[in-house]
Structure formats: structure tokens, C-alpha cells
ROPA-303048 format. One line per field, with one value per residue: residue number from 0; x, y, z of N, C-alpha, C in turn. Coordinates in nm, 2 decimals, padded with zeros to 4 digits. Layout:
REM ROPA-303048
seq (NUM | ...)
nX (X | ...)
nY (Y | ...)
nZ (Z | ...)
caX (X | ...)
caY (Y | ...)
caZ (Z | ...)
cX (X | ...)
cY (Y | ...)
cZ (Z | ...)
//
This chain:
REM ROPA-303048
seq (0 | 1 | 2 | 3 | 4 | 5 | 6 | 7 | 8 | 9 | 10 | 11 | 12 | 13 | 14 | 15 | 16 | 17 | 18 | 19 | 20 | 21 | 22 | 23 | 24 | 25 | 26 | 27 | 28 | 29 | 30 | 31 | 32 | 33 | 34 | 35 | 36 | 37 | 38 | 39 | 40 | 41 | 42 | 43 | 44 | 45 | 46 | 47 | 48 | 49 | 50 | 51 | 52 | 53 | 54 | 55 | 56 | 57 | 58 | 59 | 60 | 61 | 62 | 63 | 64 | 65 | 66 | 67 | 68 | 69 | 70 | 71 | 72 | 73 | 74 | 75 | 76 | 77 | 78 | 79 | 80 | 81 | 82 | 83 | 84 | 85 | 86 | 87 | 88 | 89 | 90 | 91 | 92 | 93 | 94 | 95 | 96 | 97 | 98 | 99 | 100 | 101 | 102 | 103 | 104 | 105 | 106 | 107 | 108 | 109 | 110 | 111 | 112 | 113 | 114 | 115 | 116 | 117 | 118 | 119 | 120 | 121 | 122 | 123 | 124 | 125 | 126 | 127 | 128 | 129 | 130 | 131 | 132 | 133 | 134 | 135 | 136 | 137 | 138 | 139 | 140 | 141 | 142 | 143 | 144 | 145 | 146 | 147 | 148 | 149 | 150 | 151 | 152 | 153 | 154)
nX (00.08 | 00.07 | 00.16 | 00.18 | 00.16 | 00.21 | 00.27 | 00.25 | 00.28 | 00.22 | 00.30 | 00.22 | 00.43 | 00.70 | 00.61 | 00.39 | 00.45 | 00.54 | 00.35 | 00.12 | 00.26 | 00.23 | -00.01 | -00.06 | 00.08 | -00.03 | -00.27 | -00.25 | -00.11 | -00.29 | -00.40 | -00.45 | -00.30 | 00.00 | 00.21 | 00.39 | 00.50 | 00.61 | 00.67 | 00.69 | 00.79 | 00.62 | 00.86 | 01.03 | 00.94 | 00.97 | 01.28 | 01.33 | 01.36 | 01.12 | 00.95 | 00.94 | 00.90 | 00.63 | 00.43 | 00.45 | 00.32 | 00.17 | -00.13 | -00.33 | -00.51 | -00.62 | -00.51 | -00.40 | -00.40 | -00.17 | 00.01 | -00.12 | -00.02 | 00.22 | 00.19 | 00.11 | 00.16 | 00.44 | 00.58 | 00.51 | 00.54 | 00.69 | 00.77 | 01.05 | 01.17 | 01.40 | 01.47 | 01.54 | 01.55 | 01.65 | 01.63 | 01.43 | 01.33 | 01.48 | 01.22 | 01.02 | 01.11 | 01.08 | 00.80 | 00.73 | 00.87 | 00.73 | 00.44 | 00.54 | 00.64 | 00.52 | 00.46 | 00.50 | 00.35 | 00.39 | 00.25 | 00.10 | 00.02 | 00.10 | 00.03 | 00.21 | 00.20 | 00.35 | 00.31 | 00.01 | -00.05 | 00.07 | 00.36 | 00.66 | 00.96 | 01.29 | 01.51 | 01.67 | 01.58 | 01.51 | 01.23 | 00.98 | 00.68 | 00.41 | 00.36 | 00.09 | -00.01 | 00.17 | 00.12 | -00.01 | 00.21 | 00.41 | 00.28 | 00.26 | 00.48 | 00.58 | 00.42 | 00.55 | 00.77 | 00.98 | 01.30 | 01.37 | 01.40 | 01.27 | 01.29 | 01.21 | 01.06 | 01.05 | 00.95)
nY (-00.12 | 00.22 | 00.49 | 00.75 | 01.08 | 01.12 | 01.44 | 01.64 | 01.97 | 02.16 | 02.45 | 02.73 | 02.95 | 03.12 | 03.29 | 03.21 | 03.01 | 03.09 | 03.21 | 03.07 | 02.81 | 02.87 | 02.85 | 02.52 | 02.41 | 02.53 | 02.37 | 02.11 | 02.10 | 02.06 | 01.83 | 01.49 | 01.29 | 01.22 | 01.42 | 01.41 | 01.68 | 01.84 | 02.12 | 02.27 | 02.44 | 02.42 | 02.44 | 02.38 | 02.09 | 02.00 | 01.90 | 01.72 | 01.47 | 01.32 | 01.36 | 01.14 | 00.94 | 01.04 | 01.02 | 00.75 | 00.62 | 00.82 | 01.01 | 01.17 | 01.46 | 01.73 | 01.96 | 02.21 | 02.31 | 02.29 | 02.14 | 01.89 | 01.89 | 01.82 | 01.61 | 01.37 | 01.10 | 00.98 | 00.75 | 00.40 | 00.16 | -00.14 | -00.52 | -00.66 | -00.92 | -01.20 | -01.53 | -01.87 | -02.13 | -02.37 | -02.57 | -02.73 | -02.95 | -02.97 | -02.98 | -02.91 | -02.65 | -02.49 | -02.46 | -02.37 | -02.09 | -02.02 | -01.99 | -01.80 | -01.58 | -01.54 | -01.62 | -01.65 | -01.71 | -01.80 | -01.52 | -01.46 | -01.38 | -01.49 | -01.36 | -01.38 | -01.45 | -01.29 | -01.04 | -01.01 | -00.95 | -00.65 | -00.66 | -00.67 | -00.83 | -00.78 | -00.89 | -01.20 | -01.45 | -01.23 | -01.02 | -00.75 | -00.68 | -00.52 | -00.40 | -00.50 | -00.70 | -00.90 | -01.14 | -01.32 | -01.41 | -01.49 | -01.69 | -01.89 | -01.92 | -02.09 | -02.27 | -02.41 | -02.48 | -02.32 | -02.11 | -01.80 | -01.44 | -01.15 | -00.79 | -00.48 | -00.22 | 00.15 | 00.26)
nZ (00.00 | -00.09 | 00.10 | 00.01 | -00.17 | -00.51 | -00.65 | -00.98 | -01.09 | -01.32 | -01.46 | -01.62 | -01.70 | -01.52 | -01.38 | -01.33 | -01.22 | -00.98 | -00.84 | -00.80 | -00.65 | -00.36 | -00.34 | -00.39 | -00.21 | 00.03 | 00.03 | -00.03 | 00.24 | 00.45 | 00.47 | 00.53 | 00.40 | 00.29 | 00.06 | -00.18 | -00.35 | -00.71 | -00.82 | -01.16 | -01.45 | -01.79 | -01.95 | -01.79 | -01.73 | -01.99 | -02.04 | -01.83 | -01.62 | -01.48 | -01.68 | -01.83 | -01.62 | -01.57 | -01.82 | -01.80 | -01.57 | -01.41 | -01.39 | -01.56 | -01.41 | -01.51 | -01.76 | -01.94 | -02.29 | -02.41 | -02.20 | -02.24 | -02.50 | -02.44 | -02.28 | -02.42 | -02.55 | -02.74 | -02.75 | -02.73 | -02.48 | -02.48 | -02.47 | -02.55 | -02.68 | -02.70 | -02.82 | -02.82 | -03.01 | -02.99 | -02.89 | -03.05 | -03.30 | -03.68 | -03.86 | -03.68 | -03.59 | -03.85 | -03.91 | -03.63 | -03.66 | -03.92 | -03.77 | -03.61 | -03.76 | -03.95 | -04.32 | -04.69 | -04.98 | -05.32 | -05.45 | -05.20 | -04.87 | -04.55 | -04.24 | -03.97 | -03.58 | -03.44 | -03.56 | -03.63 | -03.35 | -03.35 | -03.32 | -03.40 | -03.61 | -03.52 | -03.53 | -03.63 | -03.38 | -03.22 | -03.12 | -03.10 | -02.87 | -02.83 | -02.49 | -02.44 | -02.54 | -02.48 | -02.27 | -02.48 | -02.66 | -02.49 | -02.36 | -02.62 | -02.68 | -02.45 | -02.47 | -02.65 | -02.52 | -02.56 | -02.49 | -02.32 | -02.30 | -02.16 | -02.19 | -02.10 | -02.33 | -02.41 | -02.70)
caX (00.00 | 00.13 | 00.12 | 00.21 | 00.06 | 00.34 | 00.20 | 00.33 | 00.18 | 00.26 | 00.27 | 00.31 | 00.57 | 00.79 | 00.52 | 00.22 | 00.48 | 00.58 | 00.23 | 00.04 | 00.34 | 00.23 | -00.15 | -00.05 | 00.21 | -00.13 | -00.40 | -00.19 | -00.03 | -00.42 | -00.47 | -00.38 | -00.21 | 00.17 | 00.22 | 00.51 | 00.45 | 00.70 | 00.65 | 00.79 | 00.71 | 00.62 | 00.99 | 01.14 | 00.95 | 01.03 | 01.40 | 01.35 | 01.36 | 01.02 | 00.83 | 00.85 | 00.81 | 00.49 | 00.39 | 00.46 | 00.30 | 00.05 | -00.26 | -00.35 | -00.64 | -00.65 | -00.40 | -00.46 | -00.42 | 00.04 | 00.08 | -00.20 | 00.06 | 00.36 | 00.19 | 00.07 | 00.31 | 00.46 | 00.63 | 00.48 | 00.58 | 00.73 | 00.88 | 01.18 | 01.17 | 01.54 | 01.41 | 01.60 | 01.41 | 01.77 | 01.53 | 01.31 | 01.42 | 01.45 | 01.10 | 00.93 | 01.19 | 01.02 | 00.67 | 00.77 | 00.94 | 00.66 | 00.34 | 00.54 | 00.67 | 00.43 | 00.52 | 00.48 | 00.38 | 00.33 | 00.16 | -00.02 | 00.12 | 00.03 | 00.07 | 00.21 | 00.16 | 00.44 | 00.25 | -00.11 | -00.04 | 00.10 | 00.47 | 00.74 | 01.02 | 01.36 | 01.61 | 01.73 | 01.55 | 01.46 | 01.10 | 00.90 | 00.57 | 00.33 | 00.32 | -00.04 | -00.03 | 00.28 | 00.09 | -00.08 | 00.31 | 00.50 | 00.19 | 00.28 | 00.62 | 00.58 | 00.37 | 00.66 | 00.93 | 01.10 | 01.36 | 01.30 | 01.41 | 01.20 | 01.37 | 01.10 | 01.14 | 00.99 | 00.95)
caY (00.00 | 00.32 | 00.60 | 00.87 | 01.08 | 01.23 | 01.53 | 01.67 | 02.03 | 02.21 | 02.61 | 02.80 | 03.03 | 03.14 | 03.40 | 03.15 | 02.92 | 03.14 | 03.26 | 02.92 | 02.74 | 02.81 | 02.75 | 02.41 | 02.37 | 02.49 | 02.27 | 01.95 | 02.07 | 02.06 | 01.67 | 01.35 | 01.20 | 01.27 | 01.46 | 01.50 | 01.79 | 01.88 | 02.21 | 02.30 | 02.51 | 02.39 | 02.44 | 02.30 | 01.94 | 01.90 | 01.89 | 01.69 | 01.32 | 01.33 | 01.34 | 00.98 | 00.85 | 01.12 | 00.96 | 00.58 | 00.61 | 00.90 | 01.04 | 01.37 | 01.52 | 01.86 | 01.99 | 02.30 | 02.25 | 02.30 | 02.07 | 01.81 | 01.83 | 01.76 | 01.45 | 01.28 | 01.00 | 00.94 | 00.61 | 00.32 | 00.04 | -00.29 | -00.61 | -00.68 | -01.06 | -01.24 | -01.69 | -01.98 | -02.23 | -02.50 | -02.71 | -02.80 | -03.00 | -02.84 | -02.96 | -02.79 | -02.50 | -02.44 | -02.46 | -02.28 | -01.95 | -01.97 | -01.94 | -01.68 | -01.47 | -01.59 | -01.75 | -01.62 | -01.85 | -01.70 | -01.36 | -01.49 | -01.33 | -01.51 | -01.28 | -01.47 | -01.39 | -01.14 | -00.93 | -01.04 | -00.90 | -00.56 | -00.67 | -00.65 | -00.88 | -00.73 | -00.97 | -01.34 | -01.49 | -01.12 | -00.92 | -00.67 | -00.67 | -00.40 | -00.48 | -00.54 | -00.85 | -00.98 | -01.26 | -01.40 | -01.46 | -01.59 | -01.84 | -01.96 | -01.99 | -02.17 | -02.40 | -02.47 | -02.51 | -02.18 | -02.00 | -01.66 | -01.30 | -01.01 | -00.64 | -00.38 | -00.11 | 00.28 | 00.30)
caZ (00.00 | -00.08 | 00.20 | 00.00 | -00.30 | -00.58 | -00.74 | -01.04 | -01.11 | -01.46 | -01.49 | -01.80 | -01.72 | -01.38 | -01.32 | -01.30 | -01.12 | -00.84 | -00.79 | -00.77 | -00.59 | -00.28 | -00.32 | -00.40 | -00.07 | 00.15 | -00.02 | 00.01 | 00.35 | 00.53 | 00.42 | 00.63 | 00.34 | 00.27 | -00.11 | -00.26 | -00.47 | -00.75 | -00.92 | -01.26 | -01.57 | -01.90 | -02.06 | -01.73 | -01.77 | -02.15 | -02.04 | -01.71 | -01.65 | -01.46 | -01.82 | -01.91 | -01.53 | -01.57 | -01.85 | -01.75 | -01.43 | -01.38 | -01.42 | -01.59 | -01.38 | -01.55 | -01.83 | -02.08 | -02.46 | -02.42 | -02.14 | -02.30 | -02.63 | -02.40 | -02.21 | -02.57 | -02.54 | -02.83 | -02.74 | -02.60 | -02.38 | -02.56 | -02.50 | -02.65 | -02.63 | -02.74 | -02.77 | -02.89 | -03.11 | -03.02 | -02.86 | -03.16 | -03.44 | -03.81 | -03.92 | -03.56 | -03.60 | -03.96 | -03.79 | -03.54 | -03.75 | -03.99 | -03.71 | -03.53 | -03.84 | -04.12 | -04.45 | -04.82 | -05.11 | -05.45 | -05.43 | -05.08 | -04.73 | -04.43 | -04.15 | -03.80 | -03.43 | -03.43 | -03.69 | -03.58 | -03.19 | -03.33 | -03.29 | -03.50 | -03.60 | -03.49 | -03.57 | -03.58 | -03.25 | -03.14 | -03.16 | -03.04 | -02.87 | -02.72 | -02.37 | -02.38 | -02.58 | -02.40 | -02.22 | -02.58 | -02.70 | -02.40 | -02.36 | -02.71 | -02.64 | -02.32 | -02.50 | -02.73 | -02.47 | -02.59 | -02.32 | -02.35 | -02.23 | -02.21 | -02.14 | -02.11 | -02.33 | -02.49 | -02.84)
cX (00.09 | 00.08 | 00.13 | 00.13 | 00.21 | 00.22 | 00.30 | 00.23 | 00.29 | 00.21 | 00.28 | 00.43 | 00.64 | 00.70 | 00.41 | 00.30 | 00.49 | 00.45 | 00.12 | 00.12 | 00.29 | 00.06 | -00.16 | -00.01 | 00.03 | -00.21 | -00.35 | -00.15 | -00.18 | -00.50 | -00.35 | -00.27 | -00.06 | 00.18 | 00.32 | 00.47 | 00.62 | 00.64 | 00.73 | 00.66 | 00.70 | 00.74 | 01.04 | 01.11 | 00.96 | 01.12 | 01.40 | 01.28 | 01.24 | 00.88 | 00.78 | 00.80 | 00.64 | 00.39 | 00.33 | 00.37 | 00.18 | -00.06 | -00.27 | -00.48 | -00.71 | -00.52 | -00.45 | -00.40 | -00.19 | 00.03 | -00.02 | -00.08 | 00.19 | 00.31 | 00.17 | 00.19 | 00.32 | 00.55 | 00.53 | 00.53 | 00.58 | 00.79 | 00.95 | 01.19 | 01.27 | 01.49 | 01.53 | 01.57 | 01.57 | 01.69 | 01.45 | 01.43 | 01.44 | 01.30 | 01.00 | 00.99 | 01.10 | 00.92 | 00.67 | 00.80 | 00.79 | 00.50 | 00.37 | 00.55 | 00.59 | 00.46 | 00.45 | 00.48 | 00.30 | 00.35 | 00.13 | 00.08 | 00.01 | 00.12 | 00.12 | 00.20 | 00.21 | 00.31 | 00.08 | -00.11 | 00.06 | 00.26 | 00.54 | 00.87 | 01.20 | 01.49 | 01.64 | 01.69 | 01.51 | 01.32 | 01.05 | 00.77 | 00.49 | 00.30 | 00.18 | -00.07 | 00.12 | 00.25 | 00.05 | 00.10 | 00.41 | 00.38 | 00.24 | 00.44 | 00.65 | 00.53 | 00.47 | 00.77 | 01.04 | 01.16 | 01.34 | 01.35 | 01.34 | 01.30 | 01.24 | 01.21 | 01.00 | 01.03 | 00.84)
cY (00.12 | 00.45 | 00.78 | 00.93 | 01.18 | 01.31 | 01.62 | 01.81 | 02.11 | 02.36 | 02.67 | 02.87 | 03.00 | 03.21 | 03.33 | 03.07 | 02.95 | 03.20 | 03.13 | 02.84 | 02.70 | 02.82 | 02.65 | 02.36 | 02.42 | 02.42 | 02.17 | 01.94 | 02.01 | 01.90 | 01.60 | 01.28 | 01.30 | 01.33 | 01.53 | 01.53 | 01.88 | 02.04 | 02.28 | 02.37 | 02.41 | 02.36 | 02.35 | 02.14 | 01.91 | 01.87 | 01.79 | 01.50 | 01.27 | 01.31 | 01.20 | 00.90 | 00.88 | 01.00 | 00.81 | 00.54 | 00.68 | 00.86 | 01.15 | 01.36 | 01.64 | 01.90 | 02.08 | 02.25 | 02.20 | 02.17 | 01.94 | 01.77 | 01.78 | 01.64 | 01.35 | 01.23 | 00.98 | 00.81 | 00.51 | 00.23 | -00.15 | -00.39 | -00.67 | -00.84 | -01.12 | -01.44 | -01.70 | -02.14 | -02.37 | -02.60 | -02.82 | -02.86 | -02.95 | -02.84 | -02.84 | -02.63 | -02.37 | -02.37 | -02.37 | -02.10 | -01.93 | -01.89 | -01.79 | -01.57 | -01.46 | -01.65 | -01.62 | -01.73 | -01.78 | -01.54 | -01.35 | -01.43 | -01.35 | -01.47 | -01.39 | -01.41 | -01.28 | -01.03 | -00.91 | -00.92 | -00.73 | -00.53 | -00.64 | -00.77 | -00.74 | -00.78 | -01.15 | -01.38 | -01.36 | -01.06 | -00.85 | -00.62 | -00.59 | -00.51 | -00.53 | -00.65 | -00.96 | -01.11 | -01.38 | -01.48 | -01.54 | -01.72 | -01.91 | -01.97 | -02.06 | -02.29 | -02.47 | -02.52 | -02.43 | -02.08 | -01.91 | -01.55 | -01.20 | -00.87 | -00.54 | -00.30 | -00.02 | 00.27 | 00.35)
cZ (00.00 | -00.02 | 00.16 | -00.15 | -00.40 | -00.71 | -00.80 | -01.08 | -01.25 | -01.48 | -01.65 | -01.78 | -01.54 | -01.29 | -01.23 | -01.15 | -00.97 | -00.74 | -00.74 | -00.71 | -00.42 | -00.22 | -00.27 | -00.27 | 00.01 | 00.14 | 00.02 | 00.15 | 00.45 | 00.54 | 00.51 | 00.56 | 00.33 | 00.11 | -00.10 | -00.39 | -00.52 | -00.85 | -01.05 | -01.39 | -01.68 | -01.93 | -01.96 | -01.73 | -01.88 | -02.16 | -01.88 | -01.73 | -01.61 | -01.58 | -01.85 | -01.84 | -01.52 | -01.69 | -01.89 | -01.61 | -01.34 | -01.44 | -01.46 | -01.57 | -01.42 | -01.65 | -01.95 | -02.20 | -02.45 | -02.34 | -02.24 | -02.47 | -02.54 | -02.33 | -02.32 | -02.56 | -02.72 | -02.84 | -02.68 | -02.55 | -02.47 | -02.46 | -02.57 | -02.54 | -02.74 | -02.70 | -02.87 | -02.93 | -03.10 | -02.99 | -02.94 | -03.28 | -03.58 | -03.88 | -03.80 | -03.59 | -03.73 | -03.93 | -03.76 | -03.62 | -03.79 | -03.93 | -03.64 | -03.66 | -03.95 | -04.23 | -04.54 | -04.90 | -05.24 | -05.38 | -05.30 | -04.98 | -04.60 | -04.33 | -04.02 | -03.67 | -03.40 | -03.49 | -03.64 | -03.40 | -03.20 | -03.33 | -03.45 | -03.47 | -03.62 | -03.55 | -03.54 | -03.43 | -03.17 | -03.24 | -03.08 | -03.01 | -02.79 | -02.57 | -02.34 | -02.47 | -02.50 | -02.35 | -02.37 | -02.63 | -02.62 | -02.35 | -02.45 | -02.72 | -02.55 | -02.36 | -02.59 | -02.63 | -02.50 | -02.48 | -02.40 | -02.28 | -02.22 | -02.11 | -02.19 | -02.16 | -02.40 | -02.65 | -02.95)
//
């Protein structure tokens, strides 16, 4: 359970910031709970490491049209999953490649799981899947017997 509340507030300028600073500090000081309250301008979180935990992690309760263009994430949340298909034999391995990556025959393009689930193939034994299909693909590699790595990442 977390005892505390982090609040991130967003000014336009230095003017607004120094004037509304310590609204904020008496509103939150009058409550039971604990808030840590960071205050910054506009320019100061486009340059501050705060943005991507902001946008990995918060909530926007209120934000005019500027900050609303600076929270619009423009990455989202992947795994970067690294398997090794040694276990299978070359006829399963085939199988295997062609359900995850898809196949071509002629003209025809059958899409595979990768592609299907929004992912992308990265390279030789590596790909990339939105973390919100994550479970559909490490199921289907579990059911193969596929070791596996995943490294969260932004992109």
C-alpha cells in the first residue's frame, strides 16, 4: 500500500509558477495524506527526466491544450523478447518460424503472431511486442518449450 501521493503540477511560465506554488504547498499541507508535490514550468519538464516517469505512471487530472501536447506520449511500452528455437528439431523450428513470423507463397502473405499481436520482428531470435499482448506470445512460447528473455522497453 502506498502512503504517499506524488504530485506533479505544470505552470506556463515562472510567473504562474511562483504565484500558484504556494496555493499548492497549503491545499496538500491541510490533508492526512503525505504529497510530494514537484512544481515546474512547462519548458522546465520538457527537459526533465520526470516526463517519461509522468507519463509511464501518472494520471493527468486537469492539463490545458500545451501541457496536453507535451503528455501525448509518443512512445509506448514494448517487450523486447530475445528466444532460442535450439530445442526443436528443423521440421518444428520451420513450424515454429513460420506461425510466429508468417510465411509467403506466391503472391499470398500469411501474416504470424508477431504481426497479428501488433509486434514486429527485430532480428534473428529477437522481436517486439506491445506490452499489452505480452501474455498471448510468451503463452505460445511456453507451450513450445521456448527459453526466452524479455527487457522492457519505450518506443
Amino acid at each position: 500500500m502506498k502512503d504517499d501521493v506524488d504530485f506533479l503540477v505544470v505552470f506556463d511560465d515562472r510567473s504562474a509558477l511562483y504565484k500558484g506554488r504556494e496555493e499548492v504547498y497549503m491545499t496538500t499541507s491541510q490533508s492526512d495524506l503525505f504529497f510530494q508535490v514537484v512544481c515546474l514550468t512547462v519548458d522546465e519538464l520538457k527537459g526533465s527526466p520526470l516526463l517519461e516517469s509522468a507519463l509511464r505512471e501518472g494520471k493527468i487530472y486537469y492539463a490545458n491544450e500545451d501541457v496536453k501536447k507535451l503528455l501525448t506520449p509518443t512512445h509506448r511500452p514494448y517487450a523486447l523478447i530475445t528466444y532460442s528455437t535450439a530445442n526443436l528439431n528443423a521440421k518444428e523450428r520451420v513450424v515454429f518460424t513460420q506461425k510466429l513470423e508468417g510465411r509467403g507463397k506466391g503472391r499470398y502473405r500469411y501474416e504470424g503472431l508477431v504481426g497479428e499481436l501488433g509486434g514486429y520482428k527485430v532480428g534473428r531470435g529477437v522481436m517486439m511486442i506491445p506490452m499489452e499482448n505480452l501474455k498471448a506470445i510468451t503463452e505460445h512460447l511456453e507451450k513450445k518449450g521456448i527459453n526466452y528473455v524479455i527487457r522492457h522497453i519505450w518506443a
